[in-house]
N, C-alpha and C positions, 0 to 999 in steps of 0.2 A: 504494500500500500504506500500512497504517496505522502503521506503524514509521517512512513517510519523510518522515514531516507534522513538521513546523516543532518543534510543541508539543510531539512524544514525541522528539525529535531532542535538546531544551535541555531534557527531564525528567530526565535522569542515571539513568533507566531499565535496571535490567539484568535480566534475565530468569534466576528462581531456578535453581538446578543441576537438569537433569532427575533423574526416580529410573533410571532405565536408566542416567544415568553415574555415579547413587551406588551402584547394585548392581555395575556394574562395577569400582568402587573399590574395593568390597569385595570382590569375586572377587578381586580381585590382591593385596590385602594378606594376602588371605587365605592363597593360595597363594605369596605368598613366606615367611611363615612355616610354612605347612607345608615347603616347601624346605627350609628352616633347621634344623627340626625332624629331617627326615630326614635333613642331611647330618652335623650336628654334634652332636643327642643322641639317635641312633639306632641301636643295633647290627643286622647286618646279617638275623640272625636272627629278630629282633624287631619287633611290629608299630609305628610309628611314636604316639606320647603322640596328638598330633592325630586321628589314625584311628582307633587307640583307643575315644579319648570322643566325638568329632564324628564321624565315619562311620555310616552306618546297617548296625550288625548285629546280630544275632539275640544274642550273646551280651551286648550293651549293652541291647537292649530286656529281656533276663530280667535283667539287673542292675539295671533302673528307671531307663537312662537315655533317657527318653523325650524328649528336643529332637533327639535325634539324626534323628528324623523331618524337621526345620528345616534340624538346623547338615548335614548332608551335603549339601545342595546348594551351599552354599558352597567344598566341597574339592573335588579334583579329582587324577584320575591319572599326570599328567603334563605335560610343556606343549602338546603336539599337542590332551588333552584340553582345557586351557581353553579354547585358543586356537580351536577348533572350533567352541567351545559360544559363546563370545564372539562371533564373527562370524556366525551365524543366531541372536543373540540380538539383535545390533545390526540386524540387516537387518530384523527382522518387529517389536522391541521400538517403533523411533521411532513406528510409524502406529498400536501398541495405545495407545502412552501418551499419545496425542495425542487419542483418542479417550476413555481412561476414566480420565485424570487421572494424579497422582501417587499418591497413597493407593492407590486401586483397583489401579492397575497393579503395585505393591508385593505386596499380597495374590494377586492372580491368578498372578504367580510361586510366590508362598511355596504358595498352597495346590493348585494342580495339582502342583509337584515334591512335595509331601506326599503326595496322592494317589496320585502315581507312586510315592512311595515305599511306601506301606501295599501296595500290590499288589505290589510286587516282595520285601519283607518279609514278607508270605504266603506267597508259592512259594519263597523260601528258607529259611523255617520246616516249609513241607511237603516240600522235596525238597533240601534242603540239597547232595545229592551231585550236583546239575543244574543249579541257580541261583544256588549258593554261599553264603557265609555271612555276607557284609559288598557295601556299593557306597555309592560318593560319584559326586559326580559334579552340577552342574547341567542336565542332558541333560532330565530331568523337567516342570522349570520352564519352563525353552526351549521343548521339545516343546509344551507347554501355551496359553504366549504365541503360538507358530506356530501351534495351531489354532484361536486364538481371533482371530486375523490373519487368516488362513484363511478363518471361517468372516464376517466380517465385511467383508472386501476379498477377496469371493468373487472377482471378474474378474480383480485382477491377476495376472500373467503374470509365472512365476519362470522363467530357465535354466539348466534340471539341467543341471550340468558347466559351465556358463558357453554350453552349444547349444542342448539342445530347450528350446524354450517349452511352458509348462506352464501353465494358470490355477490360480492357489491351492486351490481348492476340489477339483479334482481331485487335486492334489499333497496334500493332506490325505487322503483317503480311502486313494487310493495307502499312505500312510505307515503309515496305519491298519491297511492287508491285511498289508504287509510286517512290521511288529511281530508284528500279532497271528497270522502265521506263524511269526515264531521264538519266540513264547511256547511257542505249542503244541510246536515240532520248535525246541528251542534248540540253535543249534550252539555248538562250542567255541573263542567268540570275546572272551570276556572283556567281553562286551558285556551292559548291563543291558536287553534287551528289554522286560521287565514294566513298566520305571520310563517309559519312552519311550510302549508303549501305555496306560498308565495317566494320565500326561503329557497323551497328544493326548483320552483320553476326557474328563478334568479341562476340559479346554479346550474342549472341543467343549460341555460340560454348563453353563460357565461364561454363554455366550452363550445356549443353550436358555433357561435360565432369565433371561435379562437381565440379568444381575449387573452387564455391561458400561457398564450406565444409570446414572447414577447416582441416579434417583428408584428405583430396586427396592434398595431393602436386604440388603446380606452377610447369612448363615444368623446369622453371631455377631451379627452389630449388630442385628439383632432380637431375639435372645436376651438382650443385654446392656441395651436399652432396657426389654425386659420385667420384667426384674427393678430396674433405677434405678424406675419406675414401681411396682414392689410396693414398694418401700420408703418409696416414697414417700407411697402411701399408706397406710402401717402410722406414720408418723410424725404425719401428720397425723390422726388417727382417733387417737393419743396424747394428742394437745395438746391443750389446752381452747382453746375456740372463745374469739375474742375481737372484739368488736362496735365497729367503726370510728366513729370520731364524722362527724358531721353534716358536710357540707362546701357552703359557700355559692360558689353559681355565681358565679363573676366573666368579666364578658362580656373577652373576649379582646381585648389590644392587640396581639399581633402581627400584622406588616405583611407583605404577601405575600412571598414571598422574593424577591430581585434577581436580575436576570438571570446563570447561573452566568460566574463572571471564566475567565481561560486556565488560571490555577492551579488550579482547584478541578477542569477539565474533567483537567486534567492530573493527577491527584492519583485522580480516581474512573476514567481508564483503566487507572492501574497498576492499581490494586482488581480492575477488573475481569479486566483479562492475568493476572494473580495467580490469581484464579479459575480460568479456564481451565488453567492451568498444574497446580494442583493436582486437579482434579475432572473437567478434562474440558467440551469446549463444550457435551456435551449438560447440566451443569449451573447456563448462563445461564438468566434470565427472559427473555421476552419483552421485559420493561422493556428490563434491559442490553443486548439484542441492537439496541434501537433507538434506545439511549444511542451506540452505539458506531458505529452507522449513520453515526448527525447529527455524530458528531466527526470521522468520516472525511471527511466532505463538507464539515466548515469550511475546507479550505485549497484 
C-alpha cells in the first residue's frame, strides 16, 4: 500500500478531517445546544428558541425565514433520533464521500434533506391537520446519501436487523415503496414520511444526472459560472482596449528539468491524496493516476 512506503511514512502526512466527521460534529454540537436550550431557557409550554427559528415550519416559512429549509437538518428530536440518523449516516456516508469528494458530498446532504424538506413542507402546508406543522430532523439528508450509496454500490449487501441480507439497490427501492406508502396512508407516528421519500428521490436524481462526477457540474455552479462570465464580459467591452508592445523572442536557456529528488515526489503525493480527499478519485488526470503508479512502485 501507498501509505506504507518509506517516503509517505517520514512525510508527517496526515490526512485532512473527513466532511462526514465535520457534519457529525456539527450534529452534536448542534444538538447539545439545543439540549440546553430546552432544559434551561424553555418553558414547558413553549416551543423551544432553537425550533422556533431553525426547524422547518410553515409558520417560519410565512415569517421569511427561509434557511430553515438548511438549518433543520441539523436538529433533531431527541437522542434515539440523532443517534439513528448518525449510524446509517456513518455506514453509507464513508463509501459516498470517498467517491464524490468532500465539497460534493457536503452539498449532496444539504441539498437532498432540502429537497426532502420542500416536499414535506408542501403537504404540511396543504394538510397541516395530517402532516403537521413543523419537522427537524436529518433523516432527509441521510435518506438521500443512502440512495445515492444505493444507487452506486448497487451489489452491496446490507443486514436488515443485523439477519437478512439484502443488496442495496433492492433495499433502496424497498424504502422507496415503504415511504411513498405512508405519504399517501400516513399513520400517526410522529414520523416525517414526505422528508425520507423526498430524501431517497433527491438521491436517487443526484446520480441520474451525475452530479456524483465531478467533471458534471452542480445546477448552482453552473448558474454561478454563468453569471462571473456575464460580468465578465460587460467589464471588458467597458474598458478600452489597450495594445501590448512588441516582444523580442529570446531563444530559451532553461535546462530540462532534473530528475524529481524524494522531496519533491513526496511533497506532489500529499497534492495529490489532498485531491482525492477533497473531490473524489474520479477527479485525478490520467497524468496523477500514473504519477502515483510510479511512486508506488519506487520502494
Amino acid at each position: 500500500m501507498l501509505e506504507n512506503r518509506d517516503y509517505m511514512r517520514d512525510s508527517g502526512y496526515r490526512a485532512p478531517m473527513t466532511m462526514l466527521n465535520k457534519l457529525f460534529l456539527a450534529l452534536v454540537i448542534v444538538f447539545v445546544v439545543q439540549s440546553i436550550d430546552e432544559a434551561y431557557f424553555t418553558d414547558r409550554d413553549e416551543m423551544p428558541v432553537t425550533g422556533e427559528y431553525f426547524g422547518l415550519s410553515t409558520d417560519g416559512i410565512k415569517t421569511g425565514f427561509l434557511w430553515q429549509l438548511a438549518s433543520f437538518n441539523f436538529l433533531h428530536g431527541g437522542f434515539m433520533h440523532i443517534l439513528f440518523n448518525c449510524l446509517m449516516f456513518w455506514i453509507v456516508g464513508r463509501g459516498v464521500e470517498q467517491i464524490v469528494g468532500q465539497r460534493r458530498f457536503f452539498w449532496a446532504f444539504l441539498a437532498t434533506g432540502m429537497f426532502g424538506g420542500l416536499l414535506q413542507l408542501l403537504l404540511m402546508f396543504l394538510v397541516p391537520s395530517v402532516y403537521g406543522k413543523s419537522v427537524v430532523g436529518a433523516s432527509a439528508g441521510v435518506a438521500g446519501v443512502f440512495a445515492i450509496f444505493a444507487s452506486i454500490y448497487k451489489n452491496q449487501v446490507f443486514h436488515v436487523y443485523f439477519i437478512l441480507p439484502v443488496r442495496a439497490e433492492k433495499l433502496l427501492w424497498v424504502s422507496l415503496a415503504i415511504a411513498g406508502f405512508f405519504v399517501l396512508v400516513p399513520p400517526n407516528d410522529r414520523i416525517a414520511h414526505a422528508a425520507h421519500f423526498g430524501g431517497l428521490l433527491g438521491g436517487m436524481l443526484f446520480v441520474r444526472y451525475g452530479w456524483h462526477h465531478d467533471y458534471n457540474p452542480l445546477p448552482w455552479e453552473g448558474w454561478w459560472d454563468k453569471f462571473k462570465s456575464k460580468q465578465t464580459f460587460v467589464k471588458k467591452t467597458t474598458e478600452p482596449r489597450r495594445t501590448a508592445p512588441a516582444r523580442k523572442r529570446v531563444a530559451s536557456s532553461a535546462k530540462p528539468a532534473a530528475k524529481e529528488s524524494e522531496a519533491d515526489v513526496k511533497q506532489r503525493v500529499d497534492q495529490i491524496l489532498d485531491k482525492i480527499s477533497e473531490k473524489g478519485l474520479n477527479s485525478l488526470t490520467q497524468e496523477e493516476r500514473d504519477f502515483l503508479e510510479q511512486a508506488r512502485k519506487k520502494m
